[in-house]
C-alpha positions in Angstrom: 138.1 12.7 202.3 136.7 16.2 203.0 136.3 19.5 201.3 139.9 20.7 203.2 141.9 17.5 202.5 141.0 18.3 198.6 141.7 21.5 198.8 145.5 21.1 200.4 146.1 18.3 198.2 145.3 20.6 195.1 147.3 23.3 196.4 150.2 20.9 196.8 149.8 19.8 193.0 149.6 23.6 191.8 152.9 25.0 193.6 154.9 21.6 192.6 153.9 22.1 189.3 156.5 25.4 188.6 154.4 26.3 185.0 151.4 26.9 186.0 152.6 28.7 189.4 155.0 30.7 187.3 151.7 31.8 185.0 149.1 32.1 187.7 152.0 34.1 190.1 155.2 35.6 188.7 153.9 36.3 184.9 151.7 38.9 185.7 154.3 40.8 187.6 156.9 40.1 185.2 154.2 41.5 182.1 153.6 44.5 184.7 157.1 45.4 184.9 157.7 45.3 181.0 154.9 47.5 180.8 156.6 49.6 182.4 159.4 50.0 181.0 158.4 50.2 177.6 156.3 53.1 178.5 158.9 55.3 180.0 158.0 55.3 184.0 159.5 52.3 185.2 162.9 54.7 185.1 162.1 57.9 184.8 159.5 60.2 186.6 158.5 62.3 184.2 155.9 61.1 181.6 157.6 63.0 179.1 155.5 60.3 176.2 152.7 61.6 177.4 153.2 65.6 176.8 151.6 67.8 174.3 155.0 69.1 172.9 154.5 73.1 171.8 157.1 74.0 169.5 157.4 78.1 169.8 159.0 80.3 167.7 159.5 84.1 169.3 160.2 86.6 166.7 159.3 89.4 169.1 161.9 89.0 171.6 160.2 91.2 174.1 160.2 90.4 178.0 156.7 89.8 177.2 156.5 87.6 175.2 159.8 85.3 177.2 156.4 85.5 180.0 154.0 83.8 177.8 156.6 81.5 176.9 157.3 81.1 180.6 153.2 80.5 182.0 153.1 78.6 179.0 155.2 76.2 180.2 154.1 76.3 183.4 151.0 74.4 182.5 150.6 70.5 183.3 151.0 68.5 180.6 152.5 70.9 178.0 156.0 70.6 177.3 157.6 73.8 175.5 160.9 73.6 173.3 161.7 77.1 171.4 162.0 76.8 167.7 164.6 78.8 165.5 161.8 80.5 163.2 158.7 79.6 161.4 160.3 77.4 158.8 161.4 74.7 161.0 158.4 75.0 163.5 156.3 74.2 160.3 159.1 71.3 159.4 158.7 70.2 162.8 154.8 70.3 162.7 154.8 67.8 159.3 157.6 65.0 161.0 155.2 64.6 163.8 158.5 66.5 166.2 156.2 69.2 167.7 152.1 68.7 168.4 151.4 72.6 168.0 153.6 75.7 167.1 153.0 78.6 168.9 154.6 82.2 166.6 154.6 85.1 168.5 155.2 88.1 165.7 157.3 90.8 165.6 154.3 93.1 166.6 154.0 90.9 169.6 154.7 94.1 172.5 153.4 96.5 170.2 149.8 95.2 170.1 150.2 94.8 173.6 151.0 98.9 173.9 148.0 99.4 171.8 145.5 97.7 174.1 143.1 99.6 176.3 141.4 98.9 179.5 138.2 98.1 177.9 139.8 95.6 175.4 141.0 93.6 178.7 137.5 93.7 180.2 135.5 93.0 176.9 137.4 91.0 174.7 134.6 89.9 172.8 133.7 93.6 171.1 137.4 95.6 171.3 140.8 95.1 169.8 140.9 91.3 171.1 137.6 90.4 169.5 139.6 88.8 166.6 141.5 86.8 169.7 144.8 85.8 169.2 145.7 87.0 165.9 145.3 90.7 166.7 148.3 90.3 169.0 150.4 89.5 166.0 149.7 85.0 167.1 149.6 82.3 165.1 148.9 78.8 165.6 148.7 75.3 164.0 148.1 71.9 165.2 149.5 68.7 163.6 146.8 66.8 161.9 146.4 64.4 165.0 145.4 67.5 167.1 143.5 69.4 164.8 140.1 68.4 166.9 141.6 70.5 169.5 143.0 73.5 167.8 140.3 75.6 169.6 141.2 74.3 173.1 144.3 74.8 172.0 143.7 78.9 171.1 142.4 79.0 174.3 144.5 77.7 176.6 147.0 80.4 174.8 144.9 82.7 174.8 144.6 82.7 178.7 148.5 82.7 178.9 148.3 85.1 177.1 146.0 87.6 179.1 147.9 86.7 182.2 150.7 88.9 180.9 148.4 91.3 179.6 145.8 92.1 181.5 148.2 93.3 184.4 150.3 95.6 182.1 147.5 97.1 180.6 145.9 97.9 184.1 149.0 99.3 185.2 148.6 102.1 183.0 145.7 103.7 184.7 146.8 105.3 188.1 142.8 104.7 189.5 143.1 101.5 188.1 146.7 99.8 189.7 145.9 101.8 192.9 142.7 99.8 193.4 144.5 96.2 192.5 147.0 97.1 194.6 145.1 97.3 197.6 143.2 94.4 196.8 145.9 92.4 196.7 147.5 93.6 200.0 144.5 92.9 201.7 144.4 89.7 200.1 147.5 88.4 201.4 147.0 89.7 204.7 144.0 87.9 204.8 145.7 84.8 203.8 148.5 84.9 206.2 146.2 85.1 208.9 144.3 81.8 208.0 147.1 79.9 207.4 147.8 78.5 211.3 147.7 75.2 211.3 146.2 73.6 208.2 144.7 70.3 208.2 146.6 67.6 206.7 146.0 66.7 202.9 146.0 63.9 200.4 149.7 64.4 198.8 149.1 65.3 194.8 150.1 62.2 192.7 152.1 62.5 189.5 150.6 62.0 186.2 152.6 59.0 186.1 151.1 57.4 189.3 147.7 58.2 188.2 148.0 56.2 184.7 148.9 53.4 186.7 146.1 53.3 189.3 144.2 52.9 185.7 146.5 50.1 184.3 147.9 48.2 187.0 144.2 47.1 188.2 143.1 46.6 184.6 145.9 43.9 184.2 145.1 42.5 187.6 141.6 41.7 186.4 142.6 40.2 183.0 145.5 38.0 185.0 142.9 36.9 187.4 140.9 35.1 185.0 144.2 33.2 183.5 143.1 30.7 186.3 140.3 29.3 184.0 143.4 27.2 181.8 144.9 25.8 185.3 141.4 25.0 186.4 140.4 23.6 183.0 143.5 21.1 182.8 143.5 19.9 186.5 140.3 18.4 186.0 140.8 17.0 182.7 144.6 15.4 184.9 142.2 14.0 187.4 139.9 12.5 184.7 142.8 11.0 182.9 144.6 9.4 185.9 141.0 8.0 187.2 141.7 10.3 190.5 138.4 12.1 189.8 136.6 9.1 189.5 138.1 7.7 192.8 136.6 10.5 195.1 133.4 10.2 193.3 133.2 7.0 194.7 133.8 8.0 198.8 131.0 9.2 200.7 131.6 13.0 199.7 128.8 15.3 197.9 129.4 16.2 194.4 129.1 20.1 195.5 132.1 19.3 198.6 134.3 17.9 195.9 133.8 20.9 193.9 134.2 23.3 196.5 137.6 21.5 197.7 138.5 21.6 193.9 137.7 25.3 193.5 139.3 26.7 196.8 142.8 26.0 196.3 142.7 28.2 192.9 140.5 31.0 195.1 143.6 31.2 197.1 145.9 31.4 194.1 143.8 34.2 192.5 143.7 36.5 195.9 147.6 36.0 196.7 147.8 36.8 192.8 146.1 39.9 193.0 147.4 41.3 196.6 150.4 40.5 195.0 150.2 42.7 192.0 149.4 45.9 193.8 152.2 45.6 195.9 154.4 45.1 193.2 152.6 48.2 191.7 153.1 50.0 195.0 157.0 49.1 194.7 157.6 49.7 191.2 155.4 52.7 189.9 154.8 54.1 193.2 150.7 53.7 193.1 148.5 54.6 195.6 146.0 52.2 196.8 143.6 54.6 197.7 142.0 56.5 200.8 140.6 53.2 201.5 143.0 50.5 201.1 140.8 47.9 203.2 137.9 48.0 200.1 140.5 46.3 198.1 139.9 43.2 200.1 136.2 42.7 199.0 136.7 43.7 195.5 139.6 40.9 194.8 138.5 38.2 196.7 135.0 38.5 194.8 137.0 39.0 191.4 138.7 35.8 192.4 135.4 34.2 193.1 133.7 35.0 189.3 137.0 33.8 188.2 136.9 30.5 189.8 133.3 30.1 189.0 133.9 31.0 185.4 136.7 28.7 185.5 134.6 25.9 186.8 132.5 25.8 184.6 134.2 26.2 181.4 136.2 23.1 183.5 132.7 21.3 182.8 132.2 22.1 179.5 136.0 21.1 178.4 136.8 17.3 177.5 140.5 17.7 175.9 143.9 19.7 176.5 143.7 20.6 172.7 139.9 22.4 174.3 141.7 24.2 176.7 144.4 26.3 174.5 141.2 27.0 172.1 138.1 27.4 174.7 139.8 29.3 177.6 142.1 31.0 175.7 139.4 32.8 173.4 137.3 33.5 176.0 139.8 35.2 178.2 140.8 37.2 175.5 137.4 38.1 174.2 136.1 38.8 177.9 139.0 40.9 178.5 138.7 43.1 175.5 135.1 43.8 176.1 135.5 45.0 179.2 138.0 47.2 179.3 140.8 45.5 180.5 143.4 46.6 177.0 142.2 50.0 177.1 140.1 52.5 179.6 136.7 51.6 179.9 136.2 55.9 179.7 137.9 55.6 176.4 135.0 53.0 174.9 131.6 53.7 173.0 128.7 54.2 175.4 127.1 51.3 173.7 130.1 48.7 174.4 130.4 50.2 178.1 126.8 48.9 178.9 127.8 45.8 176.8 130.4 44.9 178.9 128.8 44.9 182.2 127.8 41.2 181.2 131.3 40.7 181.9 132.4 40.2 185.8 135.6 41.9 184.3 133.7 45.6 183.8 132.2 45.3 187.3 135.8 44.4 189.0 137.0 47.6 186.9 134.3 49.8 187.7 135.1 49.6 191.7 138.8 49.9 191.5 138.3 52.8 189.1 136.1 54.1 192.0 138.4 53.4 195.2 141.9 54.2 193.2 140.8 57.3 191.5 139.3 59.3 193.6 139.6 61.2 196.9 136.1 60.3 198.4 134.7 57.0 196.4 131.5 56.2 196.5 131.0 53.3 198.7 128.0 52.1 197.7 129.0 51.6 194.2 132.1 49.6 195.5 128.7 47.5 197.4 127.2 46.8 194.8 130.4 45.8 191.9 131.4 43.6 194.5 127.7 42.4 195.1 127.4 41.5 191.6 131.0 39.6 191.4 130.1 37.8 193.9 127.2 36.9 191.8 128.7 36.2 188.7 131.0 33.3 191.0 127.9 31.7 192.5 126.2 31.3 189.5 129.1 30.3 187.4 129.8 27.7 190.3 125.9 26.5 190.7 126.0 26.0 186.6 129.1 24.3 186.7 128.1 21.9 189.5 125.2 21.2 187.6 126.6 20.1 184.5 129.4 18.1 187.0 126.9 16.1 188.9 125.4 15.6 185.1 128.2 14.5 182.8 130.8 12.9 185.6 128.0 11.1 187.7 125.8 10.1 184.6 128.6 7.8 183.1 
């Protein structure tokens, strides 16, 4: 019996056996899809959870102020919902309804008239050195934003002095005649360039971009589900004296490994290539500028899993082991490394902890290839380098303490 003979007959014993092929297979994409839709962009395109919600409350009523209102919402990621008056933006603020309220006063315009060109051009010692409340602007942040109230001011601020700055400039003749011509020539300038430009990267929606994050992140965790499977087929083959039969044949300990570790290598790529196309065909997701890298990165994330899984295989003696063992350490591993929450997101000191895990390295070069426009392929080298390594060590340990208890006894 060879290493190939093994390997089909194990891969015959995994698809008959509908459990563990319906955990190592369609789980994941079933978990995927939940996730999904319980965040809101399975269905719908907009990730309207996701929005800083402004509540605004005009009590100017000027055509200004409706054009702050309108750059305001303008802006990604804001979403603006007028507000009665400042009673219920406040009401709104407490129930957790609205993020911010924005209140543009009744003096709104008339601050605006009062501004001179030197205010615009040096904010910081004129009329707008006080900055937004000396246009007659007010605002407040719910307590879970209140870290941000100054990005906040500024970000209005600069809506702000969009409208502004133009009507203020348009009162001196020099001035307006200047920015006129500057724009004209501007525009001419640009019409000329634009022949034939060259062919871009289309934008991707917030929505797609969470999920170049998230889909890989569960890929990683799902990969390493394998270990159980792995754990109880050997513990099946002791049990029914199978094992103990192809020890005896001519074949080496480490070719009866190998044919025992394969068939689950396979599993763990199809797994994998088939979660991102299920993420291609449900969220949309792109697989980067460089789809190809994906190859190396899951078929060496499939080999630290099968090594990892090896030898846990080794170290576990009962069924009762497995749910305990495996389980823990697939959930331990996994929330080291990043795969329940962005590794970005993590203290600095558990980021450099986790890259004892193979999961942080897999998550480090799919960050790199999904996320940006020109990843840094050397990086990708050397995650996949060190998965790789993780595999071969897990399977040389593993083989060692094989050849050690099974051949020993």
């Amino acid at each position: 019996m060879g290493i190939w003979n093994i390997t089909v007959k194990d891969l015959r014993l995994i698809l008959k056996d509908r459990g563990a092929t319906f955990i190592l297979l369609a789980l994941p994409v079933v978990f995927i899809a939940i996730l999904g839709a319980s965040t809101g962009q399975l269905l719908t395109a907009a990730d309207e959870l996701k929005l800083l919600k402004i509540g605004l409350v005009d009590e100017d009523g000027s055509e200004s102020a409706a054009q702050v209102l309108h750059d305001l919402g303008e802006i990604e990621g804001l979403k603006i919902e007028k507000v009665t008056d400042r009673d219920e933006a406040k009401l709104q603020l407490q129930d957790g309804r609205s993020s911010v309220i924005v209140i543009l006063g009744k003096d709104f315009h008339h601050r605006i008239d009062e501004l001179e060109l030197g205010d615009v051009f040096d904010p910081e010692h004129g009329k707008l050195s006080r900055g937004i409340s000396a246009l007659d602007l007010e605002i407040e942040c719910g307590a879970p934003y209140v870290g941000v109230a100054g990005l906040m001011r500024n970000v209005v601020f600069s809506a702000v002095m969009r409208v502004v700055a133009p009507q203020v400039t348009s009162r001196n003749a020099i001035m307006s005649r200047l920015i006129d011509r500057a724009v004209e020539r501007h525009r001419e300038e640009a019409t000329e360039e634009v022949t034939s430009p060259a062919p871009s990267e289309p934008v991707q929606s917030s929505s797609r971009i969470i999920y170049q994050t998230l889909v890989p992140a569960f890929i990683v965790m799902f990969s390493f589900f394998l270990v159980n499977i792995m754990a109880s087929s050997f513990i099946t083959e002791r049990t029914l004296g199978t094992l103990r039969r192809m020890q005896a044949t001519r074949i080496h300990p480490v070719q009866l490994l190998l044919g025992k570790t394969l068939p689950f290598l396979i599993v763990s790529v199809l797994q994998s290539l088939l979660l991102f196309l299920s993420g291609r065909l449900m969220f949309g997701m792109s697989w980067g500028t460089h789809p190809e890298l994906l190859l190396p990165i899951i078929v060496t994330t499939s080999m630290s899993a099968t090594g990892l899984g090896l030898l846990l295989a080794t170290i576990i003696r009962t069924e009762s082991q497995v749910a305990s063992y495996s389980t823990f350490a697939i959930v331990v591993l996994g929330g080291i490394s990043g795969c329940y929450l962005p590794r970005d997101w993590m203290p600095e000191i558990m980021q450099k902890i986790s890259l004892a895990t193979p999961h942080a390295w897999s998550l480090i070069a799919y960050q790199e290839l999904l996320t940006r426009e020109h990843p840094r392929l050397l990086l990708i080298a050397e995650c996949s380098l060190m998965l790789a390594l993780f595999g071969i060590l897990g399977f040389c340990i593993g083989s060692w303490r094989f050849r050690r208890t099974e051949y020993s006894t």
